[in-house]
N, C-alpha and C positions, 0 to 999 in steps of 0.2 A: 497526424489526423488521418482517419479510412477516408477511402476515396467517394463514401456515399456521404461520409459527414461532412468533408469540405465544400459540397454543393448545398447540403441542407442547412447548414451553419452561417452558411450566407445569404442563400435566398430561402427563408423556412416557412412551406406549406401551411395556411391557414385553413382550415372545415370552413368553409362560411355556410353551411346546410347540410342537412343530414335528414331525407326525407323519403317519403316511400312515396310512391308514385302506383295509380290504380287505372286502369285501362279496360274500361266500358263497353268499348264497339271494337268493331271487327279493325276498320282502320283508323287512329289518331298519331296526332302531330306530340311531338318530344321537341322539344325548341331546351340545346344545352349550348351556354356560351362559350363562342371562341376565345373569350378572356381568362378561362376556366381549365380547369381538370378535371377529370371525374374517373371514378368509380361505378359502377354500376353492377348488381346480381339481382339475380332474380330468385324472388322469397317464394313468388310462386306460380304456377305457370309455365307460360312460354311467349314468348316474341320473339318475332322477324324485324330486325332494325333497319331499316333504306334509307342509306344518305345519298342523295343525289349525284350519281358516278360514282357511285360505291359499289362493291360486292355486297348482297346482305347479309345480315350476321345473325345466327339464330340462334338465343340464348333459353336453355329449360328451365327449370328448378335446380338451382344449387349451383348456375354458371355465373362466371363474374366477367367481366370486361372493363379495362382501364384504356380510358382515352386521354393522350395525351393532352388535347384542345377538344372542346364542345363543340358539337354539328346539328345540325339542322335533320331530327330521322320521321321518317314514316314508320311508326310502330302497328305492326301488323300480327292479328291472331291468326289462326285457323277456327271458319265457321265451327267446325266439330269441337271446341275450347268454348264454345260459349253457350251456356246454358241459363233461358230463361233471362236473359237481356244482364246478369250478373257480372261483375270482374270478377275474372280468374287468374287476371295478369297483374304479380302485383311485384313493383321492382322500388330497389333502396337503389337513393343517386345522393351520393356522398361529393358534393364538390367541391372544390380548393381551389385556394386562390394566392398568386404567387407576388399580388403587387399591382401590377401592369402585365401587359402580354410583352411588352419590351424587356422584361426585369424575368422572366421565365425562361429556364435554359433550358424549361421539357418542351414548349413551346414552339420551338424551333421549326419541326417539322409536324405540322397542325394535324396532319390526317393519318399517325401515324393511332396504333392503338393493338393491343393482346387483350386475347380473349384468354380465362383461365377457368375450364370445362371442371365442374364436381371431382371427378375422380381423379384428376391428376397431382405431382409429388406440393407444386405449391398451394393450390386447396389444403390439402394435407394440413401442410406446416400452418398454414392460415386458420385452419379448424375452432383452436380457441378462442380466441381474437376473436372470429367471425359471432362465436356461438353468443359471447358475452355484448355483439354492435347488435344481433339480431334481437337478444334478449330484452336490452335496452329500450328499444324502437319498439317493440310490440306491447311492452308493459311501460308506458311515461310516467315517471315519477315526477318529483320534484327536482331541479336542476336537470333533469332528461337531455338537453339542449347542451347542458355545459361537457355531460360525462357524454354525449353522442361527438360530440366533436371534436375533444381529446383522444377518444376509443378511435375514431376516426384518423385522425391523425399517425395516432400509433401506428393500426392498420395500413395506409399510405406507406410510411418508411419499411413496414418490413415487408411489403410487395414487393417496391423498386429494389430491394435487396435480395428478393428472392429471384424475382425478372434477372438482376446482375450475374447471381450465381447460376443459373439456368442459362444464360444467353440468348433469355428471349428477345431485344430486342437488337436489331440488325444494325440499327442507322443513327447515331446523332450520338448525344453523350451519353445517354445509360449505355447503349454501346459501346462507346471508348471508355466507359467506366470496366466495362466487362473486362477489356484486354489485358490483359495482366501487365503486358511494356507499355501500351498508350497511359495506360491507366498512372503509372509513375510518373510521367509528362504532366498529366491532366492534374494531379495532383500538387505539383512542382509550381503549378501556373497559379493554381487556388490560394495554395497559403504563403507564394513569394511575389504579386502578382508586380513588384516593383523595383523587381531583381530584373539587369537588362537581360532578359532572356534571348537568346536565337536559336535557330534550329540545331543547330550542332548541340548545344549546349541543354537540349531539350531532350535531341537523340539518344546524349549520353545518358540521361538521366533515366531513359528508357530500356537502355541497355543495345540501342539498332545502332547501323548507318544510319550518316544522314539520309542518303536516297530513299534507304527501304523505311525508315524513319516517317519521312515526309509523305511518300507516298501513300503509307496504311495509313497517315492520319486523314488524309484528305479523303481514301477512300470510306473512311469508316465515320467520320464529324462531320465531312461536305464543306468542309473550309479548310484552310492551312495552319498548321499551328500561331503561324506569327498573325493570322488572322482572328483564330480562336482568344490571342492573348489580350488583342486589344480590344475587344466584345466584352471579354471578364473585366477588363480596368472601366470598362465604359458603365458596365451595368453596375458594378461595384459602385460607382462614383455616381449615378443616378440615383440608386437607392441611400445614399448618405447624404446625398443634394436634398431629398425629398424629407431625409429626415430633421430637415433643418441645419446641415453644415454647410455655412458661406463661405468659408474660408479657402476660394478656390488655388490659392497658392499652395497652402498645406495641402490638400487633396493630390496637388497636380507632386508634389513632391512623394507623398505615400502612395503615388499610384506609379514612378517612374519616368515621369515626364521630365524633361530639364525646364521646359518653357509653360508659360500658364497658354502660350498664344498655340501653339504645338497640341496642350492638353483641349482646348478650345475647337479647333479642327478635327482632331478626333474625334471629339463630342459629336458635332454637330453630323459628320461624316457617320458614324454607329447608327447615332441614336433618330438622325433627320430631325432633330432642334439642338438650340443652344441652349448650354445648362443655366441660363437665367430662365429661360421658358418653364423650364423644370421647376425652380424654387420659386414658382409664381404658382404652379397649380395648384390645384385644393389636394 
C-alpha cells in the first residue's frame, strides 16, 4: 500500500459541505470547526483572514488555503474592494470530516495549514479538478450536492499528495509521510499495526540507526515512534468500536495486545475514556 493510502484507507475523508461563502461588509466573522478540515479558495475577490494569534493570511482570486483543523477568523476586505454595499468576496469552503477530532491524524497539530497562491507548480497540477469543483458550484444541477462532494473529495487526496511531493508540510504525519525513511516506518506501522514492533525494528525498516532513527522521527511527528504505534492501534480500535465491533478480545488480539486489561489502559490512557464509553455514543 502508498503511504497516502494507508492513512486514507483507514481513516477516509468525508465532504460533509461544499459551499461558497459571500462577504458583504468590510469586516465579518468565518466561524470553521475545530472538528473539521477545510479547503478554502477564493472564486473571487480577495480577503484578509485573522485568527486570533495568528499571522493574517491574505488570499486573491485563484488562491486556495488548506487547514488542517477549523478556526475561528476575521474575514476582512479592503474599503477600495467594495463597491456600492455589493460582495466582491466570494470563497468555496469545502469541509471534511474525519469521524471525531480523536480519530483524525491531520488533526494533530490544529493550527497548522498551506496556502497554495494561483500560480504555483500545485495550482497547476490541481487546474482540472479545480475547473470541473468550480463549474459544478456555479451551475447546480440536479445531484449538484452528491457530484460537489465526490469532486471534492477527489480534490482532497490529490492536494495531500501534491503537499507530500512538494514538502509543503513541516510537522506531523503528512510530514513523515514526505520522508522517504520515515515514511517506510509509517507505513510498516499502518498495514502491520499488530506486529510487536520496536524501534530497532522500525529503524531497520527505514533503513536508519536506531538513534538517528528515533531521533528524525520525534523531530518531524512530535511523538516517538513506540508512541505514534500506539495512537494508530488506539484510533484503529475506536473507529471499529464505533462501528459496532464488541468483541473486545478479538480487537485486543488484531491490534497486538496480549491482554484485554493491557489493551484497556491503553485505551483509556490515548483516548481519555474507556472503550465502553465509545460503544455507547451515538
Amino acid at each position: 500500500m502508498d503511504r497516502l493510502s494507508s492513512v486514507l484507507s483507514a481513516f477516509r475523508p468525508k465532504a460533509t459541505s461544499v459551499t461558497r461563502c459571500l462577504f458583504l461588509e468590510k469586516a465579518e466573522g468565518l466561524e470553521l470547526s475545530t472538528e473539521a478540515s477545510y479547503w478554502l479558495y477564493m472564486m473571487e475577490g480577495e480577503l484578509t483572514l485573522q485568527a486570533k494569534g495568528s499571522e493574517p493570511i491574505s488570499l486573491t482570486k485563484g488562491d486556495g488555503m488548506w487547514l488542517a483543523s477549523g478556526l475561528a477568523f476575521e474575514a476582512l476586505q479592503s474599503r477600495a474592494a467594495l463597491v456600492n454595499h455589493e460582495a466582491v468576496a466570494n470563497l468555496l469552503i469545502c469541509e471534511f470530516d474525519f469521524g471525531k477530532k480523536a480519530l483524525n491524524p491531520l488533526l494533530d497539530f490544529a493550527c497548522q495549514w498551506v496556502k497554495v497562491e494561483k500560480g504555483d507548480e500545485i495550482a497547476q497540477q490541481l487546474m482540472s479538478l479545480n475547473t470541473l469543483l468550480l463549474a459544478e458550484i456555479e451551475q447546480l444541477r440536479c445531484g449538484s450536492q452528491v457530484v460537489l462532494e465526490r469532486l471534492a473529495e477527489a480534490y482532497l487526496v490529490h492536494l495531500l499528495r501534491a503537499f507530500m511531493q512538494a514538502k509543503k508540510v513541516q510537522f506531523g504525519l503528512l510530514a513523515g509521510l514526505s520522508d522517504n525513511k520515515l515514511a517506510r516506518a509509517i507505513v510498516a506501522i499502518h498495514e502491520a499495526p499488530q506486529q510487536a514492533w520496536q524501534v530497532a525494528s522500525l529503524a531497520q525498516q527505514a533503513g536508519m540507526s536506531r538513534s538517528a532513527f528515533s531521533g528524525l522521527f520525534k523531530a518531524t511527528m512530535g511523538i516517538t515512534p513506540m508512541a505514534y504505534l500506539t495512537l494508530w492501534r488506539m484510533r484503529l480500535a475506536a473507529q471499529r468500536i464505533k462501528r459496532g465491533e464488541s468483541n473486545l478480545a478479538l480487537l485486543c488480539d488484531e491490534l497486538g495486545y496480549q491482554s484485554e486489561a493491557a489493551f484497556r489502559r491503553a485505551f483509556k490512557k490515548v483516548m481519555g475514556v474507556a472503550p465502553g464509553t465509545v460503544i455507547r455514543e451515538p
